[in-house]
Steps between C-alpha positions, in 0.01 A plus 500: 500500500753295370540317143591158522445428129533665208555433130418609123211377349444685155646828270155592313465730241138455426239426755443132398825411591418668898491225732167336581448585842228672752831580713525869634776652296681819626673691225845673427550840339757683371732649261808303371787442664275617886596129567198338520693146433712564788219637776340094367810366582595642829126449634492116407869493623606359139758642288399308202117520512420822290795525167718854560564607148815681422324757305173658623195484256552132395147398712268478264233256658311483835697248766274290685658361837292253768561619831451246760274286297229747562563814321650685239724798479550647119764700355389708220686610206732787594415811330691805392804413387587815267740265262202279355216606248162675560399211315648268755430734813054525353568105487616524824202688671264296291620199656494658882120600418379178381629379779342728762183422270468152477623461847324748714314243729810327615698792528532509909718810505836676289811634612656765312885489495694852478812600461594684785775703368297617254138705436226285371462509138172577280462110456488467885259737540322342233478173670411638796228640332366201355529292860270777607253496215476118563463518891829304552627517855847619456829484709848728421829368542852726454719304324888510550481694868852411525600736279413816677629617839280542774450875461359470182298240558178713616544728256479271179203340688304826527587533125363187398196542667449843368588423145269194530217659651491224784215525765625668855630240773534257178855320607768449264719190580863538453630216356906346390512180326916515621446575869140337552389819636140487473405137419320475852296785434411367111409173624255648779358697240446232225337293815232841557427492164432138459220461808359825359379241215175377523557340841842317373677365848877547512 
């Protein structure tokens, strides 16, 4: 699969301001600073596409961005960050389930991004948990593969999946946003997810 287009549509905060669409829409997860902005950026092969803040925990709304003219992918708020308010953090997951709510017929598929370096937190698990409750067919990508030498590779892998609880012979995609490593494998993914959608052609 390859994107030819891509570009930002709309930052929503409340679910009238979603795009008005009967698109498929395959959905990003994860905690701050995981780099979801960057695993946009190197997938559509544009830098500018998705903002990179300087300080994780500054996305507050859900990113909309039109893939090809025929589909979207969404980047929900990161969650987690320890240096913002439970106040902030409940607004946070409020947002994420209204989302996964309102949305739940377009929803073609999620990926969850994780930190490979480090174990999954509660609010991972958490949102694994609520893909599951809502039947969304979900995808794993570790994040910053780069960063770890091949020896340790497989064994931060095994402790993702055990810390996450995920399903035997589920694969994991290793994934750098500074050596590409990866973006194959994401794209081939996002195009498995997309004709599992109510007969959507690729």
């Amino acid at each position: 699969m390859e994107i030819k287009k891509a570009e930002f549509i709309a930052s929503a905060a409340i679910p009238s301001q979603y795009p008005k669409s009967g698109m498929p829409e395959l959905v990003l997860l994860g905690r701050s600073n995981v780099g979801k902005s960057s695993f946009v950026n190197t997938i559509a092969n544009n830098r500018k596409l998705a903002f990179i803040g300087s300080k994780p925990g500054k996305t507050r709304t859900i990113n909309f961005y039109l893939i090809n003219e025929r589909f979207y992918i969404v980047d929900l708020p990161g969650y987690g960050y320890a240096k913002v308010s439970m106040q902030e953090k409940d607004r946070w997951s409020e947002s994420i389930e209204t989302y996964l709510n309102s949305r739940i017929d377009n929803i073609a598929g999620a990926f969850m991004l994780l930190d490979i370096r480090h174990k999954p937190s509660e609010y991972d698990k958490l949102m694994w948990q609520w893909l599951r409750y809502y039947g969304v067919s979900t995808g794993f990508v570790a994040m910053k593969a780069d960063k770890l030498n091949k020896s340790e590779v497989q064994e931060h892998l095994d402790m993702i999946k055990k810390e996450m609880e995920i399903p035997q012979g589920t694969a994991i995609i290793l994934f750098s946003a500074l050596t590409k490593q990866g973006k194959n494998d994401a794209l081939m993914a996002i195009k498995e997810a997309l004709e599992g959608y109510d007969g959507f052609k690729v």
